[in-house]
Every structure is written in structure tokens, then in C-alpha cells.
Wavefront OBJ file of the C-alpha trace (Angstrom):
o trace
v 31.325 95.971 104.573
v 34.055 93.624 104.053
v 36.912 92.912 106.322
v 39.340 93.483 103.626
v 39.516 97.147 102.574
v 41.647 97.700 99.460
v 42.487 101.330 98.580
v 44.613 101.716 95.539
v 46.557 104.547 94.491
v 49.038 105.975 92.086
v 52.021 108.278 93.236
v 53.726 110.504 90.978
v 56.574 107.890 90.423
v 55.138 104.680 90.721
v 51.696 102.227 91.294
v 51.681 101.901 95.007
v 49.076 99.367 96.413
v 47.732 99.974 100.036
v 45.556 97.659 102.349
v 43.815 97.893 105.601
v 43.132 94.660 106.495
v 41.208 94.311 110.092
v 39.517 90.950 111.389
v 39.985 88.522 114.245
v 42.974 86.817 112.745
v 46.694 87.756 112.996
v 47.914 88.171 109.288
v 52.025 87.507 108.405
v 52.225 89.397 105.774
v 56.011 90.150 104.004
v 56.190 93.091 101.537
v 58.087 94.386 99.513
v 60.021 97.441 99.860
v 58.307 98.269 96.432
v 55.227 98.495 98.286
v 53.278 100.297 100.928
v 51.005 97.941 102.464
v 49.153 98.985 106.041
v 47.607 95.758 108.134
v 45.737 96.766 110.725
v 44.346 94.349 113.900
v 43.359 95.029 116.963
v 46.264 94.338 118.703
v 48.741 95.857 116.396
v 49.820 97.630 112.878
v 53.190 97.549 111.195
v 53.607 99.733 107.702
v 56.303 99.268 104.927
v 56.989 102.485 103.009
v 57.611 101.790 99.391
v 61.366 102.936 97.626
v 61.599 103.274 93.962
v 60.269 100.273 92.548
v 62.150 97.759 90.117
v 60.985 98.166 86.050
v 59.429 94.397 86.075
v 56.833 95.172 88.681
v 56.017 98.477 87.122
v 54.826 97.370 83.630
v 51.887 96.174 85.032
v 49.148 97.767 86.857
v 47.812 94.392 89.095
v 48.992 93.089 92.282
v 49.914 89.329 91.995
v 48.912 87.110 95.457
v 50.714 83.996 95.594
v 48.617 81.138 97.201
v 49.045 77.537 97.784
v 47.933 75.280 95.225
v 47.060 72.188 97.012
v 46.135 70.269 99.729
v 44.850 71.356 102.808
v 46.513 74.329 103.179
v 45.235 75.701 99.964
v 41.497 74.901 101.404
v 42.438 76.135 104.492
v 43.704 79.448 103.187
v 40.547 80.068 100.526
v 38.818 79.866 103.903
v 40.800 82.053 105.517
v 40.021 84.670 102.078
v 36.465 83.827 103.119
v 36.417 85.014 106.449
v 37.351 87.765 105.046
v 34.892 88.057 102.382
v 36.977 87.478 99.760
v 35.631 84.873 96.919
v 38.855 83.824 94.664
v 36.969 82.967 91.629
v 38.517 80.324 88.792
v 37.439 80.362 85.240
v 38.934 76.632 84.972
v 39.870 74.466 87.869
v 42.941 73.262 86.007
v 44.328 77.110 85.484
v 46.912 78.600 87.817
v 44.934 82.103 87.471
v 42.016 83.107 88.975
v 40.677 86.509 90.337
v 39.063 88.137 93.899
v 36.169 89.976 92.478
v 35.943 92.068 95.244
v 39.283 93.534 94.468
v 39.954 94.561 91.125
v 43.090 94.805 90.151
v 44.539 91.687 92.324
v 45.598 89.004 90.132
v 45.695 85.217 92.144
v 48.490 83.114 91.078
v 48.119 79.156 92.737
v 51.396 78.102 92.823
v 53.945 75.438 95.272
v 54.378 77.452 98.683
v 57.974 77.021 97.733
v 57.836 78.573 94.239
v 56.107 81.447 96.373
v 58.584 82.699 98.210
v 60.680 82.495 94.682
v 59.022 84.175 92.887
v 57.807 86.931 95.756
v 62.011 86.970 95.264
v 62.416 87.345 91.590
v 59.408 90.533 91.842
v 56.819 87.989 89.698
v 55.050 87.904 92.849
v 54.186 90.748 95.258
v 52.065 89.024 97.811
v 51.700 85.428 99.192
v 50.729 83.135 101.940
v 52.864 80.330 102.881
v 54.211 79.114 106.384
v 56.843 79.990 108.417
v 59.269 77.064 108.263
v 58.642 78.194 104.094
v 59.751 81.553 103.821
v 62.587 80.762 106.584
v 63.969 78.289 104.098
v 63.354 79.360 100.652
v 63.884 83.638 102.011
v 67.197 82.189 103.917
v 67.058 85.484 106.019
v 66.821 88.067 102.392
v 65.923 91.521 103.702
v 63.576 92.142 100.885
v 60.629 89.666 102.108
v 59.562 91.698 105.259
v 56.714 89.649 107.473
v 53.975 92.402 108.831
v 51.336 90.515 110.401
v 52.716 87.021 112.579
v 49.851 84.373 112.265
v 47.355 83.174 110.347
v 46.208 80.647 113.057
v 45.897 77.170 110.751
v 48.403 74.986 109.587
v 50.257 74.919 112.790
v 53.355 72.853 112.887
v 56.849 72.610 114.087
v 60.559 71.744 112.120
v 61.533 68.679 114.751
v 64.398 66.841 114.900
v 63.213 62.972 115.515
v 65.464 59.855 116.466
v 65.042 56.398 116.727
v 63.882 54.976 119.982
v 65.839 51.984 119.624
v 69.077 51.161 119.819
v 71.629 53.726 120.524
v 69.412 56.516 120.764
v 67.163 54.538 123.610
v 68.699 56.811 126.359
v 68.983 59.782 124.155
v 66.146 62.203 125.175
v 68.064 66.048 124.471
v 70.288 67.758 121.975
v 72.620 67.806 124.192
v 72.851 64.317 124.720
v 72.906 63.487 120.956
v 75.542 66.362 120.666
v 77.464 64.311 123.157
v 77.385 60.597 121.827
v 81.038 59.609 121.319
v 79.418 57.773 118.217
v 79.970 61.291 115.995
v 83.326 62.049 114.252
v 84.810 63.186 110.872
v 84.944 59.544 110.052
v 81.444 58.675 111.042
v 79.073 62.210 111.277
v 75.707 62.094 112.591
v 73.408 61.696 109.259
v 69.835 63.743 109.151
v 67.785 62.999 106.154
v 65.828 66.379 105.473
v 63.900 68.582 102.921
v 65.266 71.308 105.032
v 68.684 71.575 103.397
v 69.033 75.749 104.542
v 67.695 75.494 108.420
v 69.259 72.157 108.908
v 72.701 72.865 108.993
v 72.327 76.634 110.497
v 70.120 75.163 113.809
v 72.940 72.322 114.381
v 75.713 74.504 113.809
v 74.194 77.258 115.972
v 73.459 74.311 118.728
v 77.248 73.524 118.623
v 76.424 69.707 116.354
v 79.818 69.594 114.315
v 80.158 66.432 112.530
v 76.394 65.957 111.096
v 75.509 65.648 107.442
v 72.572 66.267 105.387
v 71.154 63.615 102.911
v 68.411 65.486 100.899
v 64.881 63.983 100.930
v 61.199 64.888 100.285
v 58.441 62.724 101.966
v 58.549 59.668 103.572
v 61.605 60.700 105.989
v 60.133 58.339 108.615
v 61.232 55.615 106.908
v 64.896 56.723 106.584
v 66.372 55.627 109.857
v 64.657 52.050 109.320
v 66.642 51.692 105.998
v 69.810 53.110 107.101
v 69.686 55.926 105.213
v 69.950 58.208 108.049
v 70.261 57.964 111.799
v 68.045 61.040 111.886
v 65.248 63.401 110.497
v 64.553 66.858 110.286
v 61.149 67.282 108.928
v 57.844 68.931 109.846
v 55.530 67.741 112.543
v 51.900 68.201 113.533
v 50.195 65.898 115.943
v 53.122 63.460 116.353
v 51.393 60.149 115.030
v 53.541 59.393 112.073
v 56.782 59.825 113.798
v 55.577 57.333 116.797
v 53.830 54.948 114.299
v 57.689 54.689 112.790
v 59.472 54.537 116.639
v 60.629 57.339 115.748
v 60.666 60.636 119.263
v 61.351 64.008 118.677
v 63.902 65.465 122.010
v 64.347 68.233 124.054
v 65.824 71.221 122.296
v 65.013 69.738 118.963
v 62.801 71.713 117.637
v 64.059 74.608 114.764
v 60.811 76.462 114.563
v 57.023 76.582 115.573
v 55.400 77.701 111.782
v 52.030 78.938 110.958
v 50.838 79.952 107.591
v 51.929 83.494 106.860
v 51.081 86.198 103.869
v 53.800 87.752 102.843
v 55.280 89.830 99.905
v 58.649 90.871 98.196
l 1 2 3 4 5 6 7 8 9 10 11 12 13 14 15 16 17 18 19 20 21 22 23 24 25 26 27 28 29 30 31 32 33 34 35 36 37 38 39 40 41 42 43 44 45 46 47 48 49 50 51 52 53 54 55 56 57 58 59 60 61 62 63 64 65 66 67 68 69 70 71 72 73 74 75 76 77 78 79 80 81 82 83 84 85 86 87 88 89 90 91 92 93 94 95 96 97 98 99 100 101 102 103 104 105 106 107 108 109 110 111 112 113 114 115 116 117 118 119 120 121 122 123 124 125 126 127 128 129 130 131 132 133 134 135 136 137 138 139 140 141 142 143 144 145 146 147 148 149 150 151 152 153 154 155 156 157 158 159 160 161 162 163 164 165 166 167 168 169 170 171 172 173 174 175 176 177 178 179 180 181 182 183 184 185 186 187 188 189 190 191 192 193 194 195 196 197 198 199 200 201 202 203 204 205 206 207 208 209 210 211 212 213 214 215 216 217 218 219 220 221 222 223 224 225 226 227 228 229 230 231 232 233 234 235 236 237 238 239 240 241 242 243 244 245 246 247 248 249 250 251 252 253 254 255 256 257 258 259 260 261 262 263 264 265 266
């Protein structure tokens, strides 16, 4: 029998989808509150019950799961469909579309985590799996993408804030002693070169950081400080390497949140 039980319904007003969904793993999942979806572990179950649904999602009659579309995280997560014994199944490796035999009227979109979370937004998408640091950014706190299930266990990473270990920031080890360098004023703000243009600014204005800025980048932030683009960079981290190959440290109380890959849905 398959870990991953799908039992569709219809209700007198609308197409509600329901799933039981038990296994080893812990599952985020976000729904909508279009939906009811039940995820059930051994540790835990959380239900969302659906409200009258919006006309886009009810033209159609399929549930649309939003997954990455490459990298490693894509492989990861087909894996993780596996374990479940769930085979996604493309007619063309090129095509955005494919389908998960084993359910029938689930529709797989591959699409950019971020576009995910988007479009889980907009209603084109009702369920996804993307990380944390993802639907923290993109979501920015929207009521309507509601996380059941807390961890996929893969893709772990952190949002870190890293520093130079040279030159003025030898010495500096902690937020707080960043926050504190005279070096920061109107004039001359502390500038962090980051993707993460949402939780940037919130976690230093939470941690009491007033005169920072935010220089927008995507890949290669290592290199920033070493060019003078930025004293600073906020960016995701795994194992660590990259930032030390580039004497670059991440510091204590620097770190704006611990991510997994999630599922979730709007």
C-alpha cells in the first residue's frame, strides 16, 4: 500500500482535495484555506478546513503540486516522492508538466522554488515544496500559505550573516559587536549584499542594526566584500566551505533562519 493515501471528494459547493499522508518523514506542508488537506505522522496531525473557494481554482477539477525544477533539490525531492511511492512521470524532459500516476487527478508543475510560492499566491498553484528561508521571503508572513507538516529532512541550510575576517571586522565575532562599531552612520551605513531583500532588513531592524543597507545580488555574494561592493552578506549557508574559502565567518547571533525543504500550499 503506498505511503501516500489520496482520497478525493466533492462537497456540495466546491472540489475539496484531502490527503493522509503517513511515513517516517516530517512533511511542511502550507494549504490553502481553499483546501482541506489532513497530514498525518506519527508524532503529529494538523488539518486546514476549506472556506469558499476563489472561481480560478474551481474551473478545474486537478490539484496542481509545485516542485523544484532543478538542481539538487529537485533530485532530492523526486526522492523524497519516492519514498513515498510516488513516480512523477514526464512525457518530455524539457516540459514543465508531468503527472504522479498513482494519483489521478494531481497535475505536477516544475517550476523556480521562488515562482512557487507565487504562484501557490496567485491560486495557479495549490501545493508545493520549497524551503523555509523560500516561503519566508517570497510569503513575507501572508496568512493564506499555512505550513502543516515542519520538515522534510534534506536540503538543510541556514540564512547567515558572514563578515570579513580581515580588517575591521578581525575582532568582530557577534551582532552585537557589529551593531556597535562606531564605523556605522547615516553618512556611512553598514552595506549587506543579499538575495534576501524581505528578511534582510526585518532580522536587522528587529536586532536593533539602524544604519545598514541592502545592495541586491544573486550568486556569487562571497565575492562582494573582496570588491567593495559590500562590507557584508546575507546569503544561505550549508557546510561553511565557500564562505571560509573567501575569509569570509559567519558570528554569533547572525543567523535569520535554520530552513529545510517544506510542501506547502495556498
Amino acid at each position: 500500500m503506498s505511503l501516500l493515501q489520496p482520497h478525493f471528494r466533492q462537497c456540495p459547493t466546491a472540489f475539496t482535495p484531502a490527503f493522509s499522508i503517513s511515513s517516517n518523514h516530517s512533511l511542511y506542508v502550507s494549504v490553502s484555506k481553499c483546501s482541506f488537506i489532513s497530514c498525518c505522522s506519527s508524532q503529529s496531525q494538523t488539518a486546514v478546513v476549506d472556506v469558499p473557494i476563489d472561481s480560478k481554482i474551481a474551473e478545474r477539477d486537478e490539484i496542481r503540486f509545485g516542485l523544484p525544477s532543478k538542481g539538487r533539490m529537485a533530485a532530492d525531492t523526486l526522492d523524497l516522492l519516492k519514498d513515498f511511492q510516488l513516480s512523477v512521470k514526464q512525457v518530455n524532459p524539457r516540459q514543465y508538466v508531468a503527472q504522479i500516476p498513482q494519483l489521478s487527478n494531481v497535475e505536477v508543475w516544475f517550476q523556480r522554488p521562488k515562482d512557487i510560492v507565487r504562484k501557490l499566491l496567485s491560486g495557479d498553484l495549490d501545493l508545493g515544496i520549497v524551503g523555509l528561508d523560500t516561503v519566508t521571503e517570497y510569503g513575507q508572513g501572508n496568512e493564506d500559505l499555512i505550513i502543516v507538516h515542519d520538515a522534510l529532512e534534506y536540503g538543510d541550510c541556514r540564512l547567515s550573516l558572514a563578515i570579513p575576517k580581515y580588517g575591521i571586522f578581525e575582532n568582530i565575532n557577534s551582532l552585537q559587536e557589529l551593531s556597535r562599531m562606531p564605523q556605522w552612520t547615516i553618512e556611512k551605513p553598514l552595506r549587506v549584499a543579499t538575495g534576501f531583500t524581505y528578511l534582510g532588513p526585518k532580522f536587522m531592524k528587529e536586532n536593533g542594526l539602524r544604519h545598514v543597507t541592502f545592495s541586491t545580488a544573486d550568486g556569487t555574494l562571497e565575492a562582494a566584500p573582496a570588491m567593495g561592493i559590500a562590507y557584508a552578506i546575507l546569503d544561505l549557508v550549508s557546510s561553511g566551505t565557500t564562505l571560509k574559502e573567501n575569509n569570509l565567518k559567519e558570528i554569533e547571533g547572525g543567523v535569520v533562519l535554520e530552513s529545510q525543504l517544506q510542501a506547502e500550499k495556498h
